[in-house]
N, C-alpha and C positions, 0 to 999 in steps of 0.2 A: 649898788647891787647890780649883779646880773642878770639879764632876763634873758637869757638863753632856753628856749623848751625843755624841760627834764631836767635841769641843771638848776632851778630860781635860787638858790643861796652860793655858787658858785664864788661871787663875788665879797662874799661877807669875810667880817675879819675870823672868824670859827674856823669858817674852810681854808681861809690862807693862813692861820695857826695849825692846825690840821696837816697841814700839805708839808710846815715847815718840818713839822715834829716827825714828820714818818720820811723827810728827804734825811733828819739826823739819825734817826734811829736805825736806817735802812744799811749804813756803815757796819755797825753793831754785831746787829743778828738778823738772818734772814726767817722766812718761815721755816723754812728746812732747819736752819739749824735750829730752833725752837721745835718744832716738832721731833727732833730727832733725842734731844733733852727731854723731851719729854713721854721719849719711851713709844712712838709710833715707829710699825715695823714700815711704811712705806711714808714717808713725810707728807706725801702729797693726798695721801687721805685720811682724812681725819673719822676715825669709825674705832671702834670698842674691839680688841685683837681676840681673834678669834674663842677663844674661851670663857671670854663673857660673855658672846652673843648668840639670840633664839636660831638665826639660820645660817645656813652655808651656801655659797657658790657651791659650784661643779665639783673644782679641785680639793678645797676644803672638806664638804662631803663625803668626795673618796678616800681623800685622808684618815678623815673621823673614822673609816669603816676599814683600815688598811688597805685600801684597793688602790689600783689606780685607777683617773678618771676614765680610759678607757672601757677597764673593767664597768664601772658603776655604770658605763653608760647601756652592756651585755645583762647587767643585773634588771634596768628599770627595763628593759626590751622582754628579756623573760619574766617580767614580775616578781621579779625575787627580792627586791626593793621599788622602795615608793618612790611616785612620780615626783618631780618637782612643782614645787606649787609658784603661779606666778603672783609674783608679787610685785610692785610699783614696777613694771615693766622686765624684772629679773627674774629668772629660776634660780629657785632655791630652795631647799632643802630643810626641813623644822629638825633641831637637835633633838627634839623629845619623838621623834617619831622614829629615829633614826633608835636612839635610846631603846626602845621598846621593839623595836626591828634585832637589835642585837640582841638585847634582853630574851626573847621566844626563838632565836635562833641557836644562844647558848645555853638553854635550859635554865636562866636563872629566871624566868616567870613561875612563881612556883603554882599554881593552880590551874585545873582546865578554865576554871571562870576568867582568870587572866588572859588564858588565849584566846578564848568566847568574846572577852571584852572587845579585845585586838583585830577578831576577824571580824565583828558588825563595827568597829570604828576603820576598817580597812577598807568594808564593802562601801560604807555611807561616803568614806572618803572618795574613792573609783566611781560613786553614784551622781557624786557631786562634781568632782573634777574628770570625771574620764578614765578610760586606762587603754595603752600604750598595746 
């Protein structure tokens, strides 16, 4: 066995079967090409495309709302859209806020209670994170 610091199984037969089976495999198929089978738009990140998931980058964002990110970024300046929220170190953007941002801007909120909802869930929001 080897006792190398951070490495103690290094030496065993596990990790040099291990080591064997991915020098053959690595012939085969790369990540890429595996991720790319399997339907990821950028191979090299593995993350849920953007229609499954709760938030959006910048660009994504703008996208979601037809704008460009330029624009979105004139929108959250004038408060005409919400801030981004940070999150594990990124801004980003909740779909369901965005949802409900389009929602009371196309008229399909159908009650003033909806937009009541909306403006104490927008103040509490701006209360709690700031606003721009």
């Amino acid at each position: 066995m080897n006792n190398r610091p951070g490495k103690p199984y290094a030496g065993t037969r596990l990790a040099k079967y291990l080591e064997k089976r991915i020098l053959e495999l690595r012939q085969k198929k790369t990540q890429i090409a595996i991720a790319s089978e399997a339907g990821f738009v950028n191979p090299n990140i593995h993350a849920l495309p953007a229609s499954e998931r709760r938030c959006f980058d910048r660009k994504e964002a703008a996208s979601y709302l037809g704008v460009s990110p330029a624009h979105l970024d004139k929108l959250v300046r004038n408060g005409l859209a919400p801030q981004p929220l940070g999150f594990l170190g990124r801004k980003v953007w909740d779909k369901a806020v965005l949802d409900r941002l389009l929602d009371s801007r196309s008229g399909i909120a159908g009650s003033n209670a909806d937009s009541d909802d909306l403006d104490r869930e927008l103040a509490a929001f701006e209360a709690k994170h700031g606003h721009a």
